[in-house]
C-alpha positions as CSV (number, residue, x, y, z in Angstrom):
1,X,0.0,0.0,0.0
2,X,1.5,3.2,-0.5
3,X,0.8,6.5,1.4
4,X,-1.2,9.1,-0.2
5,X,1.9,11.8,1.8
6,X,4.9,10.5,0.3
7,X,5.5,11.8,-3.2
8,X,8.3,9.4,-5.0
9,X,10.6,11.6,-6.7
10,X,12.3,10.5,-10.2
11,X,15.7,9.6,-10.2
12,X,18.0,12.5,-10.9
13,X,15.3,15.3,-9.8
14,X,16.3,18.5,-8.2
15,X,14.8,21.2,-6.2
16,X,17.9,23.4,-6.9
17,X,18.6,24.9,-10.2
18,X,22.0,24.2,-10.4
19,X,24.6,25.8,-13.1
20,X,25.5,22.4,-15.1
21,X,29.1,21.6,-14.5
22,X,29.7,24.8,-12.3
23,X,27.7,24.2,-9.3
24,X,27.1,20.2,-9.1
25,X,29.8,19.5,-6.3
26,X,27.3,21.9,-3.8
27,X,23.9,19.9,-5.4
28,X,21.7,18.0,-3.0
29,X,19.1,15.6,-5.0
30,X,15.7,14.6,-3.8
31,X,15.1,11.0,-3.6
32,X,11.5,10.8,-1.7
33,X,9.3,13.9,-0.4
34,X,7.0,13.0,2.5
35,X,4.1,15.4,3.2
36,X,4.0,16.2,7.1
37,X,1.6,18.6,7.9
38,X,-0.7,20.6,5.2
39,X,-2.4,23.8,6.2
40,X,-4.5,26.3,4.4
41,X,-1.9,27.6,2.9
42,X,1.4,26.2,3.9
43,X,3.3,22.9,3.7
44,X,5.8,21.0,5.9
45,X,7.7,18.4,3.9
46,X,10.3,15.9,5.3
47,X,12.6,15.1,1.9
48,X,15.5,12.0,1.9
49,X,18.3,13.5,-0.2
50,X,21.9,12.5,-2.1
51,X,24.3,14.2,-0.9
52,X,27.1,15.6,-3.5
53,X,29.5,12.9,-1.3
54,X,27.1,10.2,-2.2
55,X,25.4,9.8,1.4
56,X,22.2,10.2,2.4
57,X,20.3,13.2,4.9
58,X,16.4,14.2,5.4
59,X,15.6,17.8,5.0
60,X,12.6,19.5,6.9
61,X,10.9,22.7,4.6
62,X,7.8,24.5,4.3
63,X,6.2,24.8,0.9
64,X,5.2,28.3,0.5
65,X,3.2,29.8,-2.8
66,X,5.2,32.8,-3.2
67,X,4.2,36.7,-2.2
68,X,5.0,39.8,-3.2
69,X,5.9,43.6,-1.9
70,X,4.8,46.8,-2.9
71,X,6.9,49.5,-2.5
72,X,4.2,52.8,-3.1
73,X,5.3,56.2,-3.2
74,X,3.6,59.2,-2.9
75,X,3.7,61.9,-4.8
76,X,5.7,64.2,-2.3
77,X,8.1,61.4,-1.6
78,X,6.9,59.2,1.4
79,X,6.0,55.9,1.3
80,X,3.0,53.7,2.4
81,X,3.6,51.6,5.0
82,X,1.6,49.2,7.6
83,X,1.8,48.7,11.3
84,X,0.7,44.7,11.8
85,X,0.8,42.6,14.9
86,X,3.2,39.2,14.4
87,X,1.4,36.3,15.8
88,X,4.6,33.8,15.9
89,X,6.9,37.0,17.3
90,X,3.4,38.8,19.1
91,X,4.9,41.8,18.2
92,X,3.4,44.8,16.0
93,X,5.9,45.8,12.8
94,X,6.2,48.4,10.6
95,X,6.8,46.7,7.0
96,X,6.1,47.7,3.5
97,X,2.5,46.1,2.2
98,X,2.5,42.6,1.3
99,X,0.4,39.2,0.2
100,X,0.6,35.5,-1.2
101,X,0.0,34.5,-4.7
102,X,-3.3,33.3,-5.6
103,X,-3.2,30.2,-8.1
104,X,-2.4,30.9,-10.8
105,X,-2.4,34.8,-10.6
106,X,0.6,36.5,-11.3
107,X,2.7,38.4,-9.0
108,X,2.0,41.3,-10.8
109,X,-1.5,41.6,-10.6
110,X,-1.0,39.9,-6.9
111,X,0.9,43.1,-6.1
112,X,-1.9,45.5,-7.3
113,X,-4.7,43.3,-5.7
114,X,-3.0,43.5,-2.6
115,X,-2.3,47.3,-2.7
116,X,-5.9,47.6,-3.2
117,X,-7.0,45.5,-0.3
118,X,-4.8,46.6,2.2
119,X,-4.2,50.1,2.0
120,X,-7.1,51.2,-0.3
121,X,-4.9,52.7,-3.2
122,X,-3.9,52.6,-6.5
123,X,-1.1,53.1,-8.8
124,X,-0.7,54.4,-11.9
125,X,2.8,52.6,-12.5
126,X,4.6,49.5,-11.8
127,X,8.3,48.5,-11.8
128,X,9.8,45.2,-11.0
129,X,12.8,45.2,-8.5
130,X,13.9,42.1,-8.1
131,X,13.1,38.6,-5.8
132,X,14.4,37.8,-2.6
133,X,14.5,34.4,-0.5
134,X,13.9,35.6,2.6
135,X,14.2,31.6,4.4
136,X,16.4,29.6,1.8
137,X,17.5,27.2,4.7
138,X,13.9,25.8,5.4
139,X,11.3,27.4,3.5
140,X,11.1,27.9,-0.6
141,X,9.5,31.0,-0.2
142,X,10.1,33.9,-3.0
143,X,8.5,37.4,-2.5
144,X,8.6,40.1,-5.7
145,X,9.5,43.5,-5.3
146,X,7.6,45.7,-6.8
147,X,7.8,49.6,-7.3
148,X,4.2,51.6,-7.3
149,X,4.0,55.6,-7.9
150,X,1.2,57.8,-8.8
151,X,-0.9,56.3,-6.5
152,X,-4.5,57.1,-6.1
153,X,-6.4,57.2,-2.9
154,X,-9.2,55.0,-2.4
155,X,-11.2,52.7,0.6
156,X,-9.4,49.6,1.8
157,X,-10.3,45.7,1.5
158,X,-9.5,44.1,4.3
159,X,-9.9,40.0,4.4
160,X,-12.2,39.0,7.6
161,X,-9.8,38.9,10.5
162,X,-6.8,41.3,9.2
163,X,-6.4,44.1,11.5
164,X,-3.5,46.5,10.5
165,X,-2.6,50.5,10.5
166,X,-2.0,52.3,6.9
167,X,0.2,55.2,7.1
168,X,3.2,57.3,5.1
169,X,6.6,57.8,6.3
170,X,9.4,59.8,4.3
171,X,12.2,57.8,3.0
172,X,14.9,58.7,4.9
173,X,12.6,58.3,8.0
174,X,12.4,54.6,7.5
175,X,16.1,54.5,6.5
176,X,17.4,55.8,9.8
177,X,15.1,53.2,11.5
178,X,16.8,50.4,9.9
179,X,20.2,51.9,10.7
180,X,19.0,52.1,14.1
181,X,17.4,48.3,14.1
182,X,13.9,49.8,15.4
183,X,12.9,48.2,11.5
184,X,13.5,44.7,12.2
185,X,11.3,43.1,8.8
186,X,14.0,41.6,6.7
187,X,11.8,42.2,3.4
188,X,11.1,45.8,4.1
189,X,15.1,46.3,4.7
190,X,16.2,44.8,1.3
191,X,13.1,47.4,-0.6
192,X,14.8,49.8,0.8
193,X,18.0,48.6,-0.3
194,X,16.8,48.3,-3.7
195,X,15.5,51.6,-3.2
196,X,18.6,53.1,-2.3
197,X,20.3,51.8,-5.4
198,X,17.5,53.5,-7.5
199,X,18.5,56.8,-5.6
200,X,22.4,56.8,-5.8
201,X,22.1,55.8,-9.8
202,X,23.4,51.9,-9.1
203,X,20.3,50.7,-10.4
204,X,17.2,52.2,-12.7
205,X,13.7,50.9,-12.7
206,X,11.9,49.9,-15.6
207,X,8.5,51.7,-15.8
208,X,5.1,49.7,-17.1
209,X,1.2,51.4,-17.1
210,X,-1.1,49.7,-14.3
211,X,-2.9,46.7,-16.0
């Protein structure tokens, strides 16, 4: 009989996309994935792996379906920004807005639905700025950056049970908190790390009309 929670993986398969002949010495392959506990959104898998010396190890990760950040500026230069309480931490932070994928949505219109819903507004255009992995070593979670400006006011959409503070700080506000540590959310630092590279001239966003 075989359990409906362990997933056989095919010989040779890889969660890691690996550089062919550059990065196979660091390479760990899946042999058998074993679903441990399934929530409503989130996965806990126990995986037996190859090691690149040939033994054998079990790995413990969560399955996540991706997310996205906004990063919306005003018009005068400040940026939108949410206070939220932190079950697992039960701690209120100040981060930049944020939301899972839907199936099968895209993380672009996932970042404008989410705008929407949280803080009530809109924006007139939309720049990618990059992914980050924010818990490679147990989690294969990927949030999108994107950039929002010419926002437009409007009323918020808040799902049944989200509670959470809308408000705009100036840039260099937020900066002096991180370089202080008071702004401890690891994906609102690296926005405004991307940001900062938009500023000095490092880096230059790529501008698209809202969808």
């Amino acid at each position: 009989m075989t359990d409906k929670n362990v997933e056989p993986i095919v010989a040779g398969g890889s969660a890691v996309r690996a550089m062919e002949g550059v990065d196979e010495h660091l390479v760990e392959r899946r042999i058998r994935s074993e679903l441990v506990y399934e929530g409503h959104f989130l996965q806990v898998r126990r995986d037996e792996i190859r090691l690149p010396s040939g033994k054998t190890a079990r790995r413990e990760h969560v399955v996540h379906p991706g997310a996205v950040m906004i990063v919306p500026m005003t018009d005068d230069g400040q940026l939108v920004v949410e206070r939220q309480h932190r079950y697992p931490l039960d701690r209120v932070l100040l981060e930049l807005p944020a939301g899972k994928l839907d199936p099968q949505e895209t993380t672009l219109h996932c970042a404008q639905r989410e705008l929407r819903e949280e803080t009530g507004y809109a924006a007139r255009e939309w720049a990618y700025a990059g992914c980050l992995h924010n818990a490679p070593a147990y989690s294969n979670e990927f949030i999108d950056i994107w950039f929002a400006r010419g926002l437009v006011a409007g009323a918020q959409q808040l799902d049944d049970g989200e509670f959470l503070d809308v408000l705009t700080m100036p840039e260099a506000t937020l900066f002096a908190m991180a370089a202080s540590g008071e702004l401890t959310d690891a994906k609102t630092m690296v926005a405004l790390l991307k940001l900062q590279l938009w500023r000095s001239g490092a880096w230059t966003p790529t501008w698209q009309p809202s969808e």
